[in-house]
C-alpha positions as CSV (number, residue, x, y, z in Angstrom):
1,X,-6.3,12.1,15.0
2,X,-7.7,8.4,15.1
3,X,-11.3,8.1,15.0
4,X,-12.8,5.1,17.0
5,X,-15.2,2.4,16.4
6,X,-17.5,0.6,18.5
7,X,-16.6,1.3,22.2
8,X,-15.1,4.5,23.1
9,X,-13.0,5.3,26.3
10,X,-14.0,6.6,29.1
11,X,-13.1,10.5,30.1
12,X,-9.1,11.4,30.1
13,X,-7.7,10.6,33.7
14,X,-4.4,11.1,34.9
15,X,-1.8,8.9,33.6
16,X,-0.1,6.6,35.8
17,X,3.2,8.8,37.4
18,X,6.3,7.1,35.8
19,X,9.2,9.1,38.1
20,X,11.8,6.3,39.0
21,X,11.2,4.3,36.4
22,X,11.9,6.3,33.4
23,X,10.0,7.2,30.3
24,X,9.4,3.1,29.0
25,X,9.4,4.8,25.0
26,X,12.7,6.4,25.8
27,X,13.8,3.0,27.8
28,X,12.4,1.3,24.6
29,X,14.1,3.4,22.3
30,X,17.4,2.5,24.4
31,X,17.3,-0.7,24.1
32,X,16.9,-1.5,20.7
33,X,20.4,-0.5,19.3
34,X,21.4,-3.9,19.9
35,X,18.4,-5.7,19.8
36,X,17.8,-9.3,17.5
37,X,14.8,-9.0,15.3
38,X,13.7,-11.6,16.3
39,X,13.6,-10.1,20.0
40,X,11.3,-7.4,18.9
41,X,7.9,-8.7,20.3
42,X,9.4,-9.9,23.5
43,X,11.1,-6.3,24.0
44,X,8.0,-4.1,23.1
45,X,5.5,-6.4,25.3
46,X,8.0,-5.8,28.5
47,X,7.9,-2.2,27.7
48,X,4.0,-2.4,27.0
49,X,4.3,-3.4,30.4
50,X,5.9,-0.4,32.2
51,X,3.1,1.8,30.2
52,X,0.5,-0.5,32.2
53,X,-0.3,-2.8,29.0
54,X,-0.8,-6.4,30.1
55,X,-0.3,-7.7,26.9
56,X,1.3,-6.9,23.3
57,X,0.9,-8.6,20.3
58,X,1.8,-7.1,16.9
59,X,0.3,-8.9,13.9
60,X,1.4,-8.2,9.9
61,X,-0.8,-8.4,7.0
62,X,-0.3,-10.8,4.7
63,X,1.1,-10.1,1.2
64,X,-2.9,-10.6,-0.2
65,X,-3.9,-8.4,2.6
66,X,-6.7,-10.7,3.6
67,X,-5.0,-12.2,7.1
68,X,-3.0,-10.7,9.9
69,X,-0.3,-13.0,11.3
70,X,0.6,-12.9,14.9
71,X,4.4,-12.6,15.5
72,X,5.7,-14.5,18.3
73,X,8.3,-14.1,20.8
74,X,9.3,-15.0,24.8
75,X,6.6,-13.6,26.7
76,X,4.4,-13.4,23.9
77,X,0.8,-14.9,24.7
78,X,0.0,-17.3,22.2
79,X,-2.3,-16.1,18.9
80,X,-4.3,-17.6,15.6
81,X,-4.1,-15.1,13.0
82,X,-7.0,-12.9,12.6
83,X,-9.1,-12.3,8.9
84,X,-9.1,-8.6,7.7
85,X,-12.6,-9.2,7.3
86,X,-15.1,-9.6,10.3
87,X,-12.9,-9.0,13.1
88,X,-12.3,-6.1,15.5
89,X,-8.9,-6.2,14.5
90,X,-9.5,-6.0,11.0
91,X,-11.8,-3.3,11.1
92,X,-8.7,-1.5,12.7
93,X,-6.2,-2.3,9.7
94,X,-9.7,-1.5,6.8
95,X,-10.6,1.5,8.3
96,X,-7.2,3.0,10.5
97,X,-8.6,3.7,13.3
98,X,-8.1,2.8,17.0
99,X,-10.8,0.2,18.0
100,X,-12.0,-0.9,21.0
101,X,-13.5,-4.0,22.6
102,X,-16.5,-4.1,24.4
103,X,-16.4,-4.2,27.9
104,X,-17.1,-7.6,29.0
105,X,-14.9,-8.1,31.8
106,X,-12.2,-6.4,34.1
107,X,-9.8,-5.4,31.2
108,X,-10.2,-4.2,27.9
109,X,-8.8,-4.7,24.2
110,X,-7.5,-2.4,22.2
111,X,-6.4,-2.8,18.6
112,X,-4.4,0.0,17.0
113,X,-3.4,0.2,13.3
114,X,0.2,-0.2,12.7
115,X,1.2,2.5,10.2
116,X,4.7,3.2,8.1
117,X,3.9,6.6,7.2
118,X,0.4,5.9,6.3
119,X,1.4,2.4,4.9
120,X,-0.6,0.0,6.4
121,X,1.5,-2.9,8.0
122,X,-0.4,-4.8,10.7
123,X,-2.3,-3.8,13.8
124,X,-1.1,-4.0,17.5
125,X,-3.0,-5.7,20.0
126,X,-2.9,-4.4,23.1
127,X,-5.3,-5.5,27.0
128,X,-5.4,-2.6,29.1
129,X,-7.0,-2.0,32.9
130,X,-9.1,0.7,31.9
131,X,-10.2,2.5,28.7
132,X,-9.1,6.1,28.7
133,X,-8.2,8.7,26.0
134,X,-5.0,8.6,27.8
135,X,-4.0,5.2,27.8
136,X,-5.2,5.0,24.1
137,X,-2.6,7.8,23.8
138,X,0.4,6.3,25.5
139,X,-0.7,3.2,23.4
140,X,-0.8,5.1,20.0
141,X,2.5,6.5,20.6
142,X,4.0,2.9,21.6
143,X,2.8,1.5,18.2
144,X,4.1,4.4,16.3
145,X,7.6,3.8,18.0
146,X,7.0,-0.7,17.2
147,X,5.9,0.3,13.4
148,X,9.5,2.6,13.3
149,X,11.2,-0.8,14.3
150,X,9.7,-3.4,12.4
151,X,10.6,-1.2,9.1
152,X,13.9,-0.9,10.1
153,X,14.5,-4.4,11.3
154,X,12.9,-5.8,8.2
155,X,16.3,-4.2,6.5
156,X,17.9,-7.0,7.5
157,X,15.9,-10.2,8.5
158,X,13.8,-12.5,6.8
159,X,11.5,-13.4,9.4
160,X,8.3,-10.4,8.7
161,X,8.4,-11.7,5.2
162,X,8.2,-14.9,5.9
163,X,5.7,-14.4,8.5
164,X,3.8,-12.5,5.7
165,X,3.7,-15.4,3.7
166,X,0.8,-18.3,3.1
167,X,2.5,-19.8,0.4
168,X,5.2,-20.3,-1.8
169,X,6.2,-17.4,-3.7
170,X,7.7,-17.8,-7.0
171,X,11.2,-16.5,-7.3
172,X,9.6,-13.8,-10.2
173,X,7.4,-12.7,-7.4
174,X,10.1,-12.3,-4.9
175,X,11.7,-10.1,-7.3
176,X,8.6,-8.2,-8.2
177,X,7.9,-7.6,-4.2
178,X,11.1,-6.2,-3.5
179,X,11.4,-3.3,-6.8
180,X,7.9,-1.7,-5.0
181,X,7.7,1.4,-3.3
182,X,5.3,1.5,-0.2
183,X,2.0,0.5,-1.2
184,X,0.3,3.9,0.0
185,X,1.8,7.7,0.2
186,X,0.0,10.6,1.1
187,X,0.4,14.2,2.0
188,X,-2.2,17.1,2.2
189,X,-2.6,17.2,-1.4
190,X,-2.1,14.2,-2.8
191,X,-3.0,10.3,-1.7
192,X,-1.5,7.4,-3.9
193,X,-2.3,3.7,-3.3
194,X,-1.4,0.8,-5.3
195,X,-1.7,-3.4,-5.5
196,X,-0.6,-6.1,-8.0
197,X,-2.1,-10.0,-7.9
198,X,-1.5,-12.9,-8.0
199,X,0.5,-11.6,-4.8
200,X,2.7,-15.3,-4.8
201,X,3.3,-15.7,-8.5
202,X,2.9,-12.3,-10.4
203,X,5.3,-11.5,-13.2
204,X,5.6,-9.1,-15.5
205,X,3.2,-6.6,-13.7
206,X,4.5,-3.5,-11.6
207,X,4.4,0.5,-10.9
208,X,6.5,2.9,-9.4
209,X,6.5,6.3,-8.0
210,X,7.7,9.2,-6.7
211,X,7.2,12.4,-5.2
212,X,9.8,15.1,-5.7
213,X,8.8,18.6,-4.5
214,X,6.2,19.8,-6.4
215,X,5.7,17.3,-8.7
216,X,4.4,13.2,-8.3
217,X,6.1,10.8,-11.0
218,X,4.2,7.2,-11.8
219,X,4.7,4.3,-13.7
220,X,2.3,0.8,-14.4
221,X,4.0,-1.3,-16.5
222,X,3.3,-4.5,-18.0
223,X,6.4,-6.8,-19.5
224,X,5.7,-9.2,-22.2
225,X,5.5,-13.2,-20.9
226,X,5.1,-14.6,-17.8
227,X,7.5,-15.9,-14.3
228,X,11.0,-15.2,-14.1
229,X,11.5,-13.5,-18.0
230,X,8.9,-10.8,-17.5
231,X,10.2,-10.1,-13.9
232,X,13.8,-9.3,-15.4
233,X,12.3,-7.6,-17.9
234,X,10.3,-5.6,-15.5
235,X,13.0,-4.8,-13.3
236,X,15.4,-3.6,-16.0
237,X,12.6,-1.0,-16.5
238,X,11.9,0.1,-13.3
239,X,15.7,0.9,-13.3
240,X,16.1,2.6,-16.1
241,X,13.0,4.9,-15.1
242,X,14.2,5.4,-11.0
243,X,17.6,6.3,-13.0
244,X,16.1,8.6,-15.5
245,X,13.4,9.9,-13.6
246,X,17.0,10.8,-11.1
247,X,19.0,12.7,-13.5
248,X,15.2,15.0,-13.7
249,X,14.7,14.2,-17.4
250,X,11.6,15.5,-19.1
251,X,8.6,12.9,-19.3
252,X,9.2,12.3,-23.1
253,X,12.7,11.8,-22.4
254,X,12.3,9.7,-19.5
255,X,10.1,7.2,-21.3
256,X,12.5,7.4,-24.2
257,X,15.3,6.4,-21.7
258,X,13.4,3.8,-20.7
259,X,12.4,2.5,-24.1
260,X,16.3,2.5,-25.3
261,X,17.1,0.1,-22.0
262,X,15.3,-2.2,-23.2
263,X,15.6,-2.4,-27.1
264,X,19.2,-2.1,-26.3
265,X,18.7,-5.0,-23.2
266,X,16.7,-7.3,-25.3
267,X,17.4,-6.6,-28.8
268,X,14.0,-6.2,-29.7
269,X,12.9,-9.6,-29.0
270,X,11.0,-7.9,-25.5
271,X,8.5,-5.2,-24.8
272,X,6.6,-3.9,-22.4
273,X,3.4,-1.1,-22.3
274,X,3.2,1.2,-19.7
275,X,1.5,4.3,-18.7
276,X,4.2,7.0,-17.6
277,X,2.7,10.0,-15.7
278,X,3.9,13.2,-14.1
279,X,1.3,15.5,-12.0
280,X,2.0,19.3,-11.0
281,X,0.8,19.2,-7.4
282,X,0.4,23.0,-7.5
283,X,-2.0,23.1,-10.7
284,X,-3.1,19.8,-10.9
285,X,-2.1,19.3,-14.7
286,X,-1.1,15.5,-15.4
287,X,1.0,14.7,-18.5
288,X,1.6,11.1,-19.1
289,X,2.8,9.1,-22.3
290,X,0.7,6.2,-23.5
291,X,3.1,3.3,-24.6
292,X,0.5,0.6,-25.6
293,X,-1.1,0.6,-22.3
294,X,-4.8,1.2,-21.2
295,X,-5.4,4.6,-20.8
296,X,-5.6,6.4,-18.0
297,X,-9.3,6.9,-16.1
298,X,-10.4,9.7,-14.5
299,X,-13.1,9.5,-11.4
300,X,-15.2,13.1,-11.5
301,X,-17.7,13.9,-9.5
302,X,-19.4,9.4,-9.5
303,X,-18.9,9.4,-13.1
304,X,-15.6,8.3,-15.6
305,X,-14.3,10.7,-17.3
306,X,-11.2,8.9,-20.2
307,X,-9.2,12.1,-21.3
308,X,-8.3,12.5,-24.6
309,X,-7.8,12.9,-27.3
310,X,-4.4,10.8,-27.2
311,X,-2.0,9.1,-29.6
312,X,-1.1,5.7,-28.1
313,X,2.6,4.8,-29.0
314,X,4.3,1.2,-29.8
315,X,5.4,-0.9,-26.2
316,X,8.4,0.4,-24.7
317,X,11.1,-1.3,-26.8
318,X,10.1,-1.2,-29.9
319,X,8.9,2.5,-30.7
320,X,12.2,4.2,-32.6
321,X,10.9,8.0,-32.0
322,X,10.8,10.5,-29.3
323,X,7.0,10.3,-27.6
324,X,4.5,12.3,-27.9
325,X,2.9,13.6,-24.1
326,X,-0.6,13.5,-23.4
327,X,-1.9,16.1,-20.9
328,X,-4.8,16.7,-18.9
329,X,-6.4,19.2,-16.3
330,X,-7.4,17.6,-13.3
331,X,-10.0,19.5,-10.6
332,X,-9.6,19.0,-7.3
333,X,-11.1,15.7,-5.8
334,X,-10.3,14.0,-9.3
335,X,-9.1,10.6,-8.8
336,X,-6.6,9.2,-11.5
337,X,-7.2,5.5,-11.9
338,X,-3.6,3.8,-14.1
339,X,-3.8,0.1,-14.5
340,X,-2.8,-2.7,-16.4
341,X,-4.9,-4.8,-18.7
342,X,-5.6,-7.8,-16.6
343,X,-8.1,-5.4,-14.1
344,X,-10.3,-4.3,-17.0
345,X,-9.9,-7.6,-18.9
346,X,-10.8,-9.8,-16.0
347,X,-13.1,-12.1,-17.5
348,X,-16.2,-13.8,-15.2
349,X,-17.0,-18.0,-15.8
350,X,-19.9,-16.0,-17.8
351,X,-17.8,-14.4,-20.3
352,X,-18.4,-10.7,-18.6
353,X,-15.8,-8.6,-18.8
354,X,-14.7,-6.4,-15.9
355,X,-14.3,-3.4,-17.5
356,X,-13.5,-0.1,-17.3
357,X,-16.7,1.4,-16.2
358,X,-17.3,-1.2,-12.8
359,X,-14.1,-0.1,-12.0
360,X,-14.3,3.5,-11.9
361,X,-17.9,2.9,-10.5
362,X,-16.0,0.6,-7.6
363,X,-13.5,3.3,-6.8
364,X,-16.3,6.1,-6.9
365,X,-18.8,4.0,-4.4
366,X,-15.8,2.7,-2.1
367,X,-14.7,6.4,-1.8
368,X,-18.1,7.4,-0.8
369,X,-18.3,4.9,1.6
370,X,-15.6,6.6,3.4
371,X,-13.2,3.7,2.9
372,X,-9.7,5.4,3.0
373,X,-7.1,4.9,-0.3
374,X,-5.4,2.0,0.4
375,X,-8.5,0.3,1.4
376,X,-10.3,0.9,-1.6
377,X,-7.2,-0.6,-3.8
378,X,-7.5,-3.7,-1.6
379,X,-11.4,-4.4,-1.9
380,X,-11.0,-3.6,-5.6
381,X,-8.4,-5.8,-6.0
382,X,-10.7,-8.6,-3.9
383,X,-13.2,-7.7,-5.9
384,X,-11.8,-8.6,-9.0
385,X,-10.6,-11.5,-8.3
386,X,-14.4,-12.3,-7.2
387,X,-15.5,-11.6,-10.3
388,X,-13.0,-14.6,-11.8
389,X,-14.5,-16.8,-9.0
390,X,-11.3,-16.2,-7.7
391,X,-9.0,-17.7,-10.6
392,X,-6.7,-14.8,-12.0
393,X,-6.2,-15.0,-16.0
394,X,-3.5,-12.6,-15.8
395,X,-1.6,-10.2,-13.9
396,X,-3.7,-7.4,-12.8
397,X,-1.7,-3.5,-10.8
398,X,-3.1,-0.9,-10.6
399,X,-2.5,2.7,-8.7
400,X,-5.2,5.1,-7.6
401,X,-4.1,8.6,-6.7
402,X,-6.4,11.5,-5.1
403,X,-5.4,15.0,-5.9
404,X,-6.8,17.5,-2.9
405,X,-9.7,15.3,-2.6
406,X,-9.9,16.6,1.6
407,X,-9.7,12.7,2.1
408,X,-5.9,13.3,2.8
409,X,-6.9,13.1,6.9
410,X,-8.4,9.9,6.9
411,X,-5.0,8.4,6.8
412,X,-3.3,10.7,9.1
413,X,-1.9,8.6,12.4
């Protein structure tokens, strides 16, 4: 259920009797089958209508997840993009939950997260006559129904990506962007966020993931070079471990799969290091091989535990041997912290490294704070590029997952 901020509605009242002119999700839901993306804003604000909503503007987040980009259509009132920080709307996207304006005059504002799954995407903006838990329900159920069609109309269209956009992005990038999984997952046991900068020209950096069943599958990996070599090399291993991790090979064998790719891709001219990890939902016991990465952190109770002890093995293309698997129990409300070098190597104009302890200390304090998964990744990410008065030396990913922290709910539409 979505918590609000600021002004709350007033009591439920009746909602506004819709005989004779049909259900307007249902009408929606009709009328999309043949419907242009680039139609979608103009549809759902006519629709908005019928539920009583004067106006209807989706925004997206940017790919750097600091501005939220209006999309436009016929009937469409005009709108500047908004900053995730400092605005009412942006307080909706941080902290995903329903937020009201104040109420200044006749009508009121509403801005409601827009959610795939728990992926954060945009917000909705939405002017209403009154404030009521029942029109903030119609309205929630409207978004839910606008988020299912902008994922499925950004299938096949360009135009959310290039609204996304506030830049070139490099064609590495491009590549890069369209290998991720959705940035956030989360279930009642298990919450998993990740991010990767620069957003326009990263590389070699990625991660992948899965969850199958009873068990979660992750990857960070971090190809050799820079631009559009690393990319291709980074993509040849995210296919070898989806196909691997598909035929339900064991972790060594996975990561040996992996490895073979790209000796046998590259000829040993190319490597990569990654951290390949598999978690038992039901137990909590996380196995992961080390192939020259950073290891994995471990957030306990405000302080950083680094388990061990484990055998690091050569970058994935060189090593000629089966690996060895680390394991480790984790306790419920552990948070697993797997990253690539340039988060803790993030070096300030003073020299100052970023280091492993500020960021288990960031993802400790943000948690506290009551800052949901995703939002935490995006503050640290922020964060670190602060502290390179915002000029990245190298790629930087990361992923944070939360085993049965009780957090799960925050996230929950």
């Amino acid at each position: 259920m979505w918590t609000r901020a600021f002004w709350a509605p007033d009591p439920v009242v009746s909602s506004p009797d819709l005989a004779g002119t049909g259900d307007p999700l249902r009408a929606l839901l009709r009328d999309v089958h043949l419907l242009a993306p680039d139609q979608l804003s103009a549809v759902v604000a006519a629709h908005g209508r019928r539920l009583g909503a004067r106006e209807i503007v989706i925004y997206l987040v940017d790919y750097e997840q600091v501005l939220l980009q209006p999309l436009r259509g016929e009937g469409v009132p005009p709108r500047q993009e908004l900053s995730v920080e400092g605005s009412l709307a942006g307080r909706a996207f941080r902290q995903v939950e329903v937020v009201w304006s104040p109420a200044h005059s006749r009508t009121r504002r509403l801005w409601v997260p827009l959610l795939d799954g728990v992926e954060r995407l945009g917000v909705v903006e939405i002017v209403v006559d009154t404030a009521t838990a029942t029109v903030e329900d119609e309205m929630r159920a409207l978004v839910g129904l606008v988020a299912e069609l902008v994922v499925v109309n950004d299938n096949y269209t360009d135009i959310f990506a290039q609204l996304r956009r506030r830049r070139t992005m490099s064609l590495a990038a491009e590549i890069q962007w369209d290998l991720l999984p959705p940035l956030t997952f989360a279930s009642d046991r298990v919450v998993i966020s990740g991010a990767l900068e620069p957003a326009y020209d990263i590389g070699g950096d990625t991660f992948d993931y899965a969850v199958n069943g009873p068990t979660v599958d992750l990857m960070v990996l971090d190809a050799v070079g820079h631009g559009l070599p690393a990319a291709v090399l980074a993509s040849t291993a995210v296919g070898a471990y989806r196909h691997a991790r598909r035929e339900m090979r064991d972790l060594p064998d996975v990561a040996a799969a992996v490895n073979d790719v790209i000796a046998g891709e590259f000829s040993g001219s190319r490597f990569a290091t990654a951290a390949i990890a598999r978690l038992h939902l039901d137990t909590g016991q996380l196995r992961w091989v080390n192939a020259g990465h950073p290891h994995p952190l471990i957030v306990r109770d405000g302080g950083l535990l680094v388990p061990g002890p484990c055998k690091p093995h050569p970058p994935l293309g060189l090593q000629l041997r089966k690996p060895d698997v680390c394991e480790t129990q984790l306790r419920p409300g552990d948070r697993v912290i797997l990253y690539t070098d340039g988060i803790v190597e993030a070096r300030s104009p003073a020299g100052e490294f970023f280091g492993e302890e500020r960021l288990a200390d960031f993802v400790h304090r943000a948690s506290a704070a009551g800052d949901p998964a995703p939002e935490t990744v995006r503050r640290l990410m922020r964060h670190v590029l602060a502290h390179q008065a915002d000029h990245l030396q190298d790629d930087a990913s990361i992923i944070v997952l939360e085993w049965r922290t009780g957090d799960e709910r925050r996230l929950e539409p």
